[in-house]
C-alpha positions, -999 to +999 in steps of 0.1 A: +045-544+470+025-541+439+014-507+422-011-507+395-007-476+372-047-479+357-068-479+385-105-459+382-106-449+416-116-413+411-143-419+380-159-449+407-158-417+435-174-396+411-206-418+403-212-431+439-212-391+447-235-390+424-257-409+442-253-387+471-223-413+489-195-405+505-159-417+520-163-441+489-121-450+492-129-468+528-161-481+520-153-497+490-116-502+480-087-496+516-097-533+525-092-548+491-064-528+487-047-541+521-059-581+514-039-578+474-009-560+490-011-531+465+003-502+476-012-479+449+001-466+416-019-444+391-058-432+399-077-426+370-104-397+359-126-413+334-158-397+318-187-416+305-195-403+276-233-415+287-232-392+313-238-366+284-238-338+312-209-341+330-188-348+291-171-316+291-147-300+306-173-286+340-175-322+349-144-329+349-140-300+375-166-316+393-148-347+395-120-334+409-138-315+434-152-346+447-119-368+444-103-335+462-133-342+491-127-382+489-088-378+493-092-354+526-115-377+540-088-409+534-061-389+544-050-413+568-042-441+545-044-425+511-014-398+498-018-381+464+015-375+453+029-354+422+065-359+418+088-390+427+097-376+463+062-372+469+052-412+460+084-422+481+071-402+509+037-413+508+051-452+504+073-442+540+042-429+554+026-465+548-002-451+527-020-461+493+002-434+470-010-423+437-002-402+406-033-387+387-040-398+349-065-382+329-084-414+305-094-393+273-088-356+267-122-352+252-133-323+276-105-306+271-106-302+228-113-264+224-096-259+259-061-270+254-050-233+279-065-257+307-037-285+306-015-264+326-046-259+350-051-295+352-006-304+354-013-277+385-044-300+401-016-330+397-023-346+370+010-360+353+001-389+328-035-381+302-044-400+268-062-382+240-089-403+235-112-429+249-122-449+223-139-420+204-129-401+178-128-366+191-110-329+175-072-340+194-073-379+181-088-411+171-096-440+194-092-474+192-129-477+180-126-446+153-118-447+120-088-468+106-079-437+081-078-408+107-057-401+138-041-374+151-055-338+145-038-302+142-053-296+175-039-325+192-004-318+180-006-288+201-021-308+232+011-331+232+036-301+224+015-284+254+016-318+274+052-321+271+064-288+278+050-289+315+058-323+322+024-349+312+036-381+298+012-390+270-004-422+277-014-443+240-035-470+254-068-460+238-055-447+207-058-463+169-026-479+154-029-444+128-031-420+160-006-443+175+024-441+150+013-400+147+023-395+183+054-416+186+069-395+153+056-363+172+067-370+205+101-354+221+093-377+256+086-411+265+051-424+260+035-452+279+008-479+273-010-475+310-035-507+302-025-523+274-017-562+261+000-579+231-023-578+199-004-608+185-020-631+216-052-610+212-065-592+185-082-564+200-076-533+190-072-521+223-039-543+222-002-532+209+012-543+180+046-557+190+063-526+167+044-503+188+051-524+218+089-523+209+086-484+198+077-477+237+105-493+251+125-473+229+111-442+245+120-456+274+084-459+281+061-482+302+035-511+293+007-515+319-006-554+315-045-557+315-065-582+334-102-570+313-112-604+304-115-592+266-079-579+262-066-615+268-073-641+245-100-644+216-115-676+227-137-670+258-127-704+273-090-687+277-098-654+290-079-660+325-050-658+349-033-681+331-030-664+298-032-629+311+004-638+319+013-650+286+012-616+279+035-608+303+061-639+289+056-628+258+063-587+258+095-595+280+107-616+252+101-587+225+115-556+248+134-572+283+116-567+315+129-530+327+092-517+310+067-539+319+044-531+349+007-533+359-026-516+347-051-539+359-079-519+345-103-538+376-137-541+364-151-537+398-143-499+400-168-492+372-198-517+390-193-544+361-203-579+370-179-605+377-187-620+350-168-593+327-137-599+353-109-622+346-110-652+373-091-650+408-086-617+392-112-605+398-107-572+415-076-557+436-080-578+467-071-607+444-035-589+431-010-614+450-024-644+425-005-627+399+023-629+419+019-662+424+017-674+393+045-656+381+067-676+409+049-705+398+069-699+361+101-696+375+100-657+377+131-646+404+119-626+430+142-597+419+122-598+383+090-601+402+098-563+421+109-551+391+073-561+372+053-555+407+068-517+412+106-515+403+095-504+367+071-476+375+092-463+402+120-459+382+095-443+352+089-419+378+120-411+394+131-404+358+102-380+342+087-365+374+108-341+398+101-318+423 
């Protein structure tokens, strides 16, 4: 079994609905998702801020209108789950089983009275930012000297009082350390790699990566090509799971997972993908190459599933 907790299903349903498709999920993604063996893990609403219309908070009710529409036509192999019980039950039923993440708060800045609307929808797991700066946060491609704002203080205290885990993968180092000293509950890093083996600032620091674990959060690892090593000619498999190696060494293995971040859902060429991981059908080579380290098969679950399971078992009841 392998669960992926950064997957953008629902922003790929939304712009193929654009374009006037449908049943997207079996069209596109139920066979890749049967040949990589992944049983699900978190589904993603992403906004393109290019899509300058939909950028607000109307589009995001739009997008869940169509994912709603997407999901009942997939309802024979696809369960949407919002607590722990729920994901077991869809994983008993044999069915891709997700939780909902929100990717950037943008559209909801001068509407934090909607996060209880959008906890109610199902969403349990939302970052402030893309990589924007915006009136909650900063994003990793905002301004070194700003970070968290007044009003997104009172999205995190609003988050966390109905049950959203606050997800720090896009955020700057400043809005970063300004949640962690703000934050009551654990926060997670749903697509994130070690800065120190690639110095994007899309990648932790390993205090930040350490400061998780201490919240007894989760890192996702990233396969984007870009998050894995700064010289092109190493952007693959191999050193993808150097990251892996080396955030076990820093913080043991309990809270380290997947977040492939596929380039595929969001139409990118292969040539953005990292090779023979390219997209979700090709998930077992991970596997593989962790067996091919010496990984034991018990550590292997744990990294494949175990971890989020357990995430979830522990922050999200009925």
């Amino acid at each position: 079994m392998i669960l992926d907790i950064h997957a953008d299903i629902f922003s790929d349903i939304f712009m193929k609905r654009l374009n006037n498709e449908n049943n997207i999920m079996k069209r596109y993604h139920l066979d890749k998702y049967k040949e990589g063996g992944v049983n699900g893990g978190i589904f993603v609403f992403w906004q393109d801020p290019e899509l300058i219309k939909y950028y607000n908070y109307e589009g995001l009710k739009l997008m869940m209108k169509y994912a709603d529409e997407e999901v009942k036509l997939s309802n024979d192999f696809l369960y949407i789950a919002k607590n722990y019980e729920e994901y077991l039950h869809g994983l008993e039923q044999n069915k891709i089983t997700a939780m909902m993440h929100l990717e950037g708060a943008k559209s909801l800045e001068n509407k934090i009275d909607k996060v209880e609307e959008i906890y109610k929808y199902g969403i349990r797991t939302a970052s402030l930012t893309w990589n924007e700066e915006n009136l909650l946060a900063t994003g990793a491609r905002g301004s070194s000297e700003n970070g968290l704002k007044p009003m997104g203080k009172d999205f995190i205290k609003e988050c966390e009082s109905i049950g959203i885990t606050i997800d720090v993968s896009h955020a700057n180092d400043k809005t970063f350390y300004d949640i962690y000293n703000i934050s009551t509950k654990p926060i997670i890093a749903t697509h994130s790699n070690a800065r120190n083996l690639c110095s994007s600032k899309r990648n932790l620091l390993d205090e930040q990566i350490k400061l998780i674990k201490e919240t007894d959060g989760i890192v996702g690892i990233n396969s984007y090509i870009d998050f894995i090593h700064d010289d092109k000619k190493k952007q693959d498999l191999k050193h993808l799971v150097n990251h892996i190696d080396y955030i076990i060494d820093l913080i043991g293995i309990d809270n380290v997972c997947f977040g492939f971040d596929y380039c595929d859902y969001l139409n990118l060429d292969e040539g953005y993908c990292t090779k023979n991981l390219e997209n979700t059908s090709k998930s077992q080579n991970i596997l593989l190459e962790l067996k091919r380290r010496g990984y034991k098969e018990e550590h292997i679950e744990k990294i494949a599933y175990k971890n989020y399971l357990r995430f979830i078992k522990k922050n999200f009841h009925k």
